[in-house]
N, C-alpha and C positions, 0 to 999 in steps of 0.2 A: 869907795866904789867897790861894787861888790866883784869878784872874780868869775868869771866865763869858764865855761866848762872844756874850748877849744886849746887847741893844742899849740905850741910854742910861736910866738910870734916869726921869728925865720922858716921855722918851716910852713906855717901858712903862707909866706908872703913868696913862695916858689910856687903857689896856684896862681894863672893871670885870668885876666876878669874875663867871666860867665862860664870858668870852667872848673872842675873839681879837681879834688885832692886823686880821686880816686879813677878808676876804669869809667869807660861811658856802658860799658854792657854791666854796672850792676842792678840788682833788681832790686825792687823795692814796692812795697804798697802803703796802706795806709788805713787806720781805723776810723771808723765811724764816727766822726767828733762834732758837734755844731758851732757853729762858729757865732764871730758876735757879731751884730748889726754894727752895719755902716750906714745908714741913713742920716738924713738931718745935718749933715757936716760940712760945715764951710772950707773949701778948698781956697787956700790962700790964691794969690795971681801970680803965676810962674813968673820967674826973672831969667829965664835961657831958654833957648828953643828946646833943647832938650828937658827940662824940666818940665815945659809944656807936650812934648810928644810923650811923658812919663805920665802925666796926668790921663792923656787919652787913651795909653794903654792899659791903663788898672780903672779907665770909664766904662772899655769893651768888654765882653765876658770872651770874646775870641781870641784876646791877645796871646799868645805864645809864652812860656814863662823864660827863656831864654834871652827875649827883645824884652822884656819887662825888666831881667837883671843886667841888661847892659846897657839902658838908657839911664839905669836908676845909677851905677857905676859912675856915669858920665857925668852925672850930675852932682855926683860925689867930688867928680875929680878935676869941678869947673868951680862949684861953689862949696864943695864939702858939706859934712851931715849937718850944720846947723841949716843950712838953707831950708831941709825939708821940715817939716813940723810931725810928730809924735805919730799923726794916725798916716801920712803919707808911708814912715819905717814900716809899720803895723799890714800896712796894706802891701806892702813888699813881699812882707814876709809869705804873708798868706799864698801871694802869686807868684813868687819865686820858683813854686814846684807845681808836678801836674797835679791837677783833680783826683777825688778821691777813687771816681770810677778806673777812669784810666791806671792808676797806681796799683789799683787792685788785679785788673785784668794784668797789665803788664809781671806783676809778681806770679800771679799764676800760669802765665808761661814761660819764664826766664828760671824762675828758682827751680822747675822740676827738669829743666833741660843743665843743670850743673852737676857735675858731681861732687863740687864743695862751695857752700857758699862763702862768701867773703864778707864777714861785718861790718854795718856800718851803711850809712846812708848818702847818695850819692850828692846830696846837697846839702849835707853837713857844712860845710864851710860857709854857704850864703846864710845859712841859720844865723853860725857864729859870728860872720859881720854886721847883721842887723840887730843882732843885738847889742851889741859894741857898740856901733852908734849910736844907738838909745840908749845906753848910758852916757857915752859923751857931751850929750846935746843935755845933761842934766836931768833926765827922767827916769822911769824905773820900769822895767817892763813889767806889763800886767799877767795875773796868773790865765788867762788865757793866748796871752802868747806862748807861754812858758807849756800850758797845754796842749797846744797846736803843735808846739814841735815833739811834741812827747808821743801824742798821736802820731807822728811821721814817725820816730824812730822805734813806736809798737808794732808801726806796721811792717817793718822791715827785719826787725827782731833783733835792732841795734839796742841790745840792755847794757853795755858800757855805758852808751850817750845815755841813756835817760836815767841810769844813775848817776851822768853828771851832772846834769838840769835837777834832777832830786836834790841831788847836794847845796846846791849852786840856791834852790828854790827855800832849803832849811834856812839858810844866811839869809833872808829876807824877810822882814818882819812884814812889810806887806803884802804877800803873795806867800804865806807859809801854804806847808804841804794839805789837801787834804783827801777825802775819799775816793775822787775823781782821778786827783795824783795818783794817789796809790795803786788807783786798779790800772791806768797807763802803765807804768814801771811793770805790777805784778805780768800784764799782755805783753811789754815786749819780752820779758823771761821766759815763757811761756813758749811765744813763737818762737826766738831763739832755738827752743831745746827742741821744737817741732821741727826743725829744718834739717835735710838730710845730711850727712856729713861722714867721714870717714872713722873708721874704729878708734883708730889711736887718738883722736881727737875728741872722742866721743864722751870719754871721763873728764877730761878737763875742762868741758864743756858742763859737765854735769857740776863740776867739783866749783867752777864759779858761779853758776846758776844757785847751788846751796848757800853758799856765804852772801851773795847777792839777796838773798831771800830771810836769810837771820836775820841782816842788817834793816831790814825792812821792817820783821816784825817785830825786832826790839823798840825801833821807833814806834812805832805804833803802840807800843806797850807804854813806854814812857812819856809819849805825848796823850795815850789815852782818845787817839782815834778809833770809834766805836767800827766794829768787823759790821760788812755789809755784804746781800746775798752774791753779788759780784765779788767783789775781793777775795771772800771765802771761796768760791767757784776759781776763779784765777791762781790761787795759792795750793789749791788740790790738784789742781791741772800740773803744776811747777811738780809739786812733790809725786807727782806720778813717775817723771821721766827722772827724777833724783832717786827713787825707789826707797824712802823715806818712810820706812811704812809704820815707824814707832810713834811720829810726829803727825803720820795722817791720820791714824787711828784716834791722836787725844785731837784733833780738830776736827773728827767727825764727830767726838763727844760732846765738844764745847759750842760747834756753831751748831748741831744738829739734832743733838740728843741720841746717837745712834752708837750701841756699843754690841757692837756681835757676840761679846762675850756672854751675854746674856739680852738674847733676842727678845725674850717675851715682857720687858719689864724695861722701863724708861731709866737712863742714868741715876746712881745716887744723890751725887752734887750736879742737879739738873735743875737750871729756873727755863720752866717752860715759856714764861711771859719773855725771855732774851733770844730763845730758838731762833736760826732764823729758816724758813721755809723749805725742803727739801724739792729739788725739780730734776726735771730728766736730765739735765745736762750734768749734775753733780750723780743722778743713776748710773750715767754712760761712764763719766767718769771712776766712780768708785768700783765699776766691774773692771775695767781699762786697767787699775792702778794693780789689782790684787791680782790679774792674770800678766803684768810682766815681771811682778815680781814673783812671780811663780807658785802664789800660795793658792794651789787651785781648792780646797776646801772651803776657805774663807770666798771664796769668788762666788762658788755655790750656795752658800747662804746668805752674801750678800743679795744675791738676785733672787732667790724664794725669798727673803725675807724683805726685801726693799718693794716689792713689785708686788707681794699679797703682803700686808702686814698678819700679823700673827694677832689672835685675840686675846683677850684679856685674859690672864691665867683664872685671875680671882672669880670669872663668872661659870668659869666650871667646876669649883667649888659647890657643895651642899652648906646650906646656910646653917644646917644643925651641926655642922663640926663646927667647933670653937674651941679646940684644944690647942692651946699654944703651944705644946711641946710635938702637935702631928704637924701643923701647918706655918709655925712661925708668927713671929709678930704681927698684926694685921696692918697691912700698908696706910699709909694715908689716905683722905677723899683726894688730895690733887695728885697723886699716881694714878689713882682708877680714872682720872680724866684727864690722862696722857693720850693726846693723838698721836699715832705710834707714827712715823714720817714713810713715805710710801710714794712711788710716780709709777706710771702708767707705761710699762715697754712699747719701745715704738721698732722702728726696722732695725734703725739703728746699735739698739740696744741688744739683739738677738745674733745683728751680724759679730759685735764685740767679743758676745760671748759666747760665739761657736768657734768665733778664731781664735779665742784664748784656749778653748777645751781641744780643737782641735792641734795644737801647736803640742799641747800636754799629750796627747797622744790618749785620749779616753775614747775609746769609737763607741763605747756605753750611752755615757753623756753626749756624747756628739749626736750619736742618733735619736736620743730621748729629746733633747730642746729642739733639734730641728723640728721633729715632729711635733715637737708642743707650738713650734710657731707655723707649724701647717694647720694647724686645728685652729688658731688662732686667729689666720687667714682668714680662713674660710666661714667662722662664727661674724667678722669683721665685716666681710665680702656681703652674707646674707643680709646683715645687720642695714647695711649701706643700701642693696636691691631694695628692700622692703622700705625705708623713711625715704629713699626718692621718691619713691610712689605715694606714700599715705600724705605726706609732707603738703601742705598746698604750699609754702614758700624755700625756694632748695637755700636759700639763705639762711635758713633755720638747721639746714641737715648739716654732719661735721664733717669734715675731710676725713677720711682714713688713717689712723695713724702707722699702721703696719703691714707690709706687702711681701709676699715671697720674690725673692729677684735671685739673679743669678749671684747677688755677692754672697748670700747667707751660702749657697752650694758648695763653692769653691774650694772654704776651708774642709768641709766632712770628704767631698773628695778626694783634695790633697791628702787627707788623711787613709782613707781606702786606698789609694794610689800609692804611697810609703810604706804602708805595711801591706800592698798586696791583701789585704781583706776582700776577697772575692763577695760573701756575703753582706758585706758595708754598699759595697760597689753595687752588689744588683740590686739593695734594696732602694739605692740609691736611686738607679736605673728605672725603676719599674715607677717611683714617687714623681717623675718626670712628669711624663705624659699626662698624667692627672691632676698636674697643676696647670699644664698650658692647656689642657680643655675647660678646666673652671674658667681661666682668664679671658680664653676664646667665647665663652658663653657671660661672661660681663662686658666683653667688648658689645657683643649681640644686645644682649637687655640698654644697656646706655644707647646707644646707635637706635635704637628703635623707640626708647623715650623720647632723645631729644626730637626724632621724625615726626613723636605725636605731640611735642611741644611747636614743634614747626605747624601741623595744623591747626590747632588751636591760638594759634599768633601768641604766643608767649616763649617762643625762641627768635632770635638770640637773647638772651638778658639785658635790661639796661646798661651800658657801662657804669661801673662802679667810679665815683668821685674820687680822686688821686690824693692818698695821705702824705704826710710830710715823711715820713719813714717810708725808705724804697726797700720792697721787700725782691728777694734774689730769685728768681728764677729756678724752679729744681732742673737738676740736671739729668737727663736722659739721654746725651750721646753713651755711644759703646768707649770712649778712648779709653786708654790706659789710666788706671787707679793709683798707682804706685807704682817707686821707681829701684832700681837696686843698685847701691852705695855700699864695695865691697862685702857682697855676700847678705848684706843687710834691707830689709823691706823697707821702705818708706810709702807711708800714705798721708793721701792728700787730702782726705779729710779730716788727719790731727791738726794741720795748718789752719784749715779751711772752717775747721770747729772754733779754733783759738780765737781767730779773725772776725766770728760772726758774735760773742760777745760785745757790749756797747758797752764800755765802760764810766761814759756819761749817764746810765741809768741806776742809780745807787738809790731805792727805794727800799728798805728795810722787807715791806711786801710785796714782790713783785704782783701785777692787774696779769691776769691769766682772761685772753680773748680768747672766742672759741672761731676756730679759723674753718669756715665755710666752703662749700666740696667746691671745686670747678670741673665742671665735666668736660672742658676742653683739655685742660691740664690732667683731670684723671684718665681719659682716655687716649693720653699722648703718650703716661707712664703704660698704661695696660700692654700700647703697642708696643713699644720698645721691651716692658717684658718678656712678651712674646717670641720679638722677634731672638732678642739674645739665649732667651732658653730653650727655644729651637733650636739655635747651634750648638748651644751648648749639649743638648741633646745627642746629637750628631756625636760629638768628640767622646762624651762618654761613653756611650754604645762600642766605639772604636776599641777605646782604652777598654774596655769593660771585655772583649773576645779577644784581646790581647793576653788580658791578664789571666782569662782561664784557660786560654791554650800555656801560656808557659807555666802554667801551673800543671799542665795533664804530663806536659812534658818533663818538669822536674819528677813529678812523683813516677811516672812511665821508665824512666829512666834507674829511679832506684827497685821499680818491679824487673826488672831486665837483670839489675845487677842481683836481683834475690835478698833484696833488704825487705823490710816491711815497711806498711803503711796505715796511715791511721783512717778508718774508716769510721762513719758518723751511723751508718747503717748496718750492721755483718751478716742482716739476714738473705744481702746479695747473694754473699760467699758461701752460703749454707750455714750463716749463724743462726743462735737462739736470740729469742727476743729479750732474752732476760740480761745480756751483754748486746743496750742499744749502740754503743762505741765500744772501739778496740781497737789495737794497735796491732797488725797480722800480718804474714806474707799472703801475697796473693799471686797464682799464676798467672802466667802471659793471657792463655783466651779469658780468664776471667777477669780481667784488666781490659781485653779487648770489649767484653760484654759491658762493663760497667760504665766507661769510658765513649764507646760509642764512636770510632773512627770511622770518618767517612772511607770511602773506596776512595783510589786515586785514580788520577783523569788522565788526559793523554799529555797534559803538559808536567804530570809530576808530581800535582801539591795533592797530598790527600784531606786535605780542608783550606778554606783559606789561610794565608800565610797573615806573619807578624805584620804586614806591611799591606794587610787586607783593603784598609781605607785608600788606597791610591788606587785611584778612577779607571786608568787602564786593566788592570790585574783583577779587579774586582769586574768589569763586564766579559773578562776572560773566562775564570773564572763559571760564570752564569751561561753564558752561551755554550761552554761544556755540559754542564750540567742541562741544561733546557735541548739541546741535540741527543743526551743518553736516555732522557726520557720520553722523545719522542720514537725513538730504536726501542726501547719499552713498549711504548702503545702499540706497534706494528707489529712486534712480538720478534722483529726481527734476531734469528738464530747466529748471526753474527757478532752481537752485541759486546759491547765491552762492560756490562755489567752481570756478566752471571755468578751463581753465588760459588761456585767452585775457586772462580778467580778475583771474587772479595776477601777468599782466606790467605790465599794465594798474596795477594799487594798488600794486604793491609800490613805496614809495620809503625811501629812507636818513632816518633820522632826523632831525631837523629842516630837513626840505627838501620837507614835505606840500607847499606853496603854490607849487612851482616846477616850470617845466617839464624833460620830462629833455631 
């Protein structure tokens, strides 16, 4: 009999029935796996009442998985596991836990409200007794039980257990390992390393996620399981958070053909006919991998060269050179018919890698890609107006694949924000508004199609026929992205990525559908755009007269003390223009002229303060200002603005108490 992957017989037998080894608050979800038909299947004739209220409860689709595992218990503990028959365990097992919906959602709010998770799945032990008893009763479990659990412990990111079931599944000649397996095992590793957790934890987490993953693909080597575009996707994903990057490099060679070393020309030991398919999710991935391990060069050629391929060297070649000592060897004809591997950036892809460049501290680069996915937008945006309308079926038009939001923002910010880049910050500033009016004016054009789709009685659309595949919802609340775990970011869509892999789909070519626009769901993201980059607007504005007042004031500060300052302009000062920059003393009024202090009001601040954005102070503030120039318009000779007593108040920031 073959050996279970659970854990010592006494200490299982201190769990009592329907309850776990472990906490009732741990979390846990679950991958997309399908299960196998139960139809057609003679249910024996119970012999106990409880074996009959066991039957009715795996008849319901309502029943509860809790009364499912303590009737089945009962029935253990009246007639013991021969009573039941083969697909009775089988069907336990399935319902022993919740749904896969439920398991998903519940992971999604339980793992990001911890700040360490705890391995392991919380119905680990019903696993391990149903499958005990199918062995005892003389049978052998099939590889999709052995599946089903593996499923539950990817989803949880329990990779011990499903390296124990791997093991457990080698010793079994009739359920040996295969593609399916492997890409379970490779998702719960995966998820594992995605889950947020504390520093000191964080390497030995990584250090057995490594050996977990050798041991994997040795097998795979010596059993001569052929690599498929999932497993390859899974096994990049693992070596991203292990920082592995000698090993990810020759597996971008081997499953992909793709060697940076030399961008423009296909691997040397390359058989194109074994490639397998390059897609976004290994794009997202391979910029991911090379921005934490820090090699931001490599990152930037991976994404110009992944996202345009490069053309063929040899056709910019003149056909009249043939000198093998100018140009080399002339390649083969199956190199010149290397399709060079290449995906299409989507939002995704641009937020990656603005938060890698901005992490690196490039405000260069930060500012160039942002902008190149503003241009991007907006080519996307026209692209999208114009085939809604020519289009006679929107069925035909494609979804969007890339949108400006407030995540791409955040890192270039952050960045402007850290090093005080006044000029990052306003450029930043000023790109605002001109993307929430584009969006405001695609709100308008959709809202007034669909009105004329309304006339025409060809709104709303027919409902579309419900496939067996449920596709998720995109998300468009505001809540929190990521959580922080000692100093440390975590986000939610590393998890949330790992998770949306199906590791039942192991098709050497992945079928690429073209996924068709919804203009309820694009005009739901438009708003929520909107409304978020409106605030966020707001904040930066704030942060944005924040940062150039402490800046007037540092540099005001060293004009006071009679140091110098570097100036970008010096034809203020009475410079030549042939010294555009320079580094000079400057006096106090000509510090004042440059600078531009406002006069001070009757409350004291002679501009607004740090603390300008608080609602009280800021209609202070304006109501001063809005009362002096109306004592302006009057001309009144009383006034607290005359210019005698603007030279008079004006002083440099922290230097009210001193004389000039």
């Amino acid at each position: 009999m073959n050996q279970c992957w659970f854990f010592p017989p006494m200490f299982r037998a201190a769990c009592g029935r329907g309850c776990s080894l472990r906490g009732r608050n741990r979390q846990y979800t679950t991958a997309t796996f399908p299960t196998w038909s139960t139809l057609n299947h003679e249910i024996p004739a119970p012999s106990s009442p409880a074996h009959s209220k066991l039957n009715n409860l795996l008849a319901s689709s309502k029943s509860a998985p809790n009364d499912i595992w303590a009737f089945y218990n009962d029935v253990l503990d009246v007639s013991g596991p021969h009573e039941l028959d083969l697909f009775i365990h089988q069907r336990v097992l399935q319902r022993c836990t919740l749904s896969m919906e439920q398991m998903r959602k519940n992971s999604r709010r339980h793992y990001f409200s911890m700040a360490r998770p705890v391995p392991g799945h919380i119905h680990e032990d019903r696993f391990q007794n149903i499958i005990r008893n199918i062995l005892s009763i003389g049978y052998t479990p099939s590889r999709e039980d052995y599946h089903f659990i593996l499923g539950q412990f990817a989803a949880v990111g329990h990779s011990i257990g499903s390296m124990g079931v791997y093991n457990e599944m080698k010793g079994n000649k009739d359920c040996l390992p295969n593609n399916v397996t492997i890409a379970l095992v490779l998702q719960s590793i995966a998820h594992r390393l995605g889950l947020p957790e504390r520093k000191v934890d964080r390497q030995e987490t990584a250090n057995r996620a490594r050996g977990l993953l050798k041991q994997i693909l040795d097998d795979m080597r010596s059993r001569g399981i052929p690599w498929t575009n999932t497993n390859m996707d899974l096994t990049i994903r693992i070596m991203k958070y292990t920082s592995d990057e000698e090993n990810f490099d020759t597996l971008l060679k081997l499953g992909y053909g793709i060697d940076l070393r030399y961008p423009d020309r296909p691997v040397l030991d390359d058989q194109s006919s074994a490639l397998l398919p390059f897609t976004l999710h290994t794009l997202n991935t391979v910029i991911n991998m090379y921005g934490l391990g820090g090699n931001l060069s490599k990152l930037v050629q991976a994404f110009e060269v992944l996202t345009v391929p490069l053309p063929h060297a040899q056709k910019h070649f003149s056909a009249s050179f043939e000198d093998e000592d100018d140009f080399g060897i002339v390649p083969p004809e199956s190199s010149l018919s290397f399709g060079f591997p290449s995906a299409e950036p989507n939002t995704t892809t641009y937020t990656f890698l603005l938060r890698q460049i901005s992490q690196h501290n490039k405000a260069h680069l930060a500012r160039h890609y942002l902008l190149q996915a503003i241009k991007h937008d907006i080519e996307v945006s026209r692209d999208l107006r114009r085939k809604v309308i020519t289009t006679p079926n929107l069925e035909d038009v494609q979804a969007p694949r890339i949108a400006i939001n407030r995540a791409m923002l955040v890192p270039v910010f952050g960045l402007s924000n850290r090093n005080k880049n006044v000029s990052l910050m306003r450029w930043l500033h000023d790109r605002i508004p001109s993307i929430i009016r584009r969006k405001k004016a695609d709100i308008l054009h959709f809202c007034n199609f669909i009105k004329h789709l309304e006339r025409v009685g060809k709104w709303p659309p027919p409902p579309k026929p419900k496939s067996h595949h449920t596709t998720r919802r995109v998300p468009v609340s505001t809540s929190k992205d990521y959580i922080d775990v000692d100093g440390v970011r975590w986000h939610r869509a590393d998890v949330e990525d790992v998770l949306a892999v199906d590791p039942s789909i192991q098709q050497p070519v992945p079928v690429y559908t073209v996924k068709p626009i919804d203009l309820r769901l694009h005009l739901r993201i438009l708003k929520t755009d909107v409304n978020d980059l409106t605030v966020y607007y707001g904040y930066v504005r704030s942060v944005l007269a924040r940062t150039i007042e402490r800046v007037k004031d540092k540099l005001g500060r060293r004009v006071w003390r009679g140091r110098n300052i570097y100036l970008k302009d010096v034809t203020l000062v009475g410079g030549t223009a042939a010294r555009p920059k320079s580094r000079m003393k400057v006096s106090k009024d000509t510090w004042r002229q440059i600078v531009g202090y406002k006069p001070k009001l009757k409350t004291g601040f002679a501009r607004p303060p740090s603390h300008f954005h608080h609602k009280v102070i800021r209609h202070q503030y304006w109501r001063e200002v809005k009362s002096i120039r109306e004592e302006q318009a009057k001309g009144s000779s009383a006034g607290h603005f005359t210019r005698s007593g603007q030279t008079s108040m004006l002083k440099p920031p922290g230097e009210e108490g001193k004389e000039w």
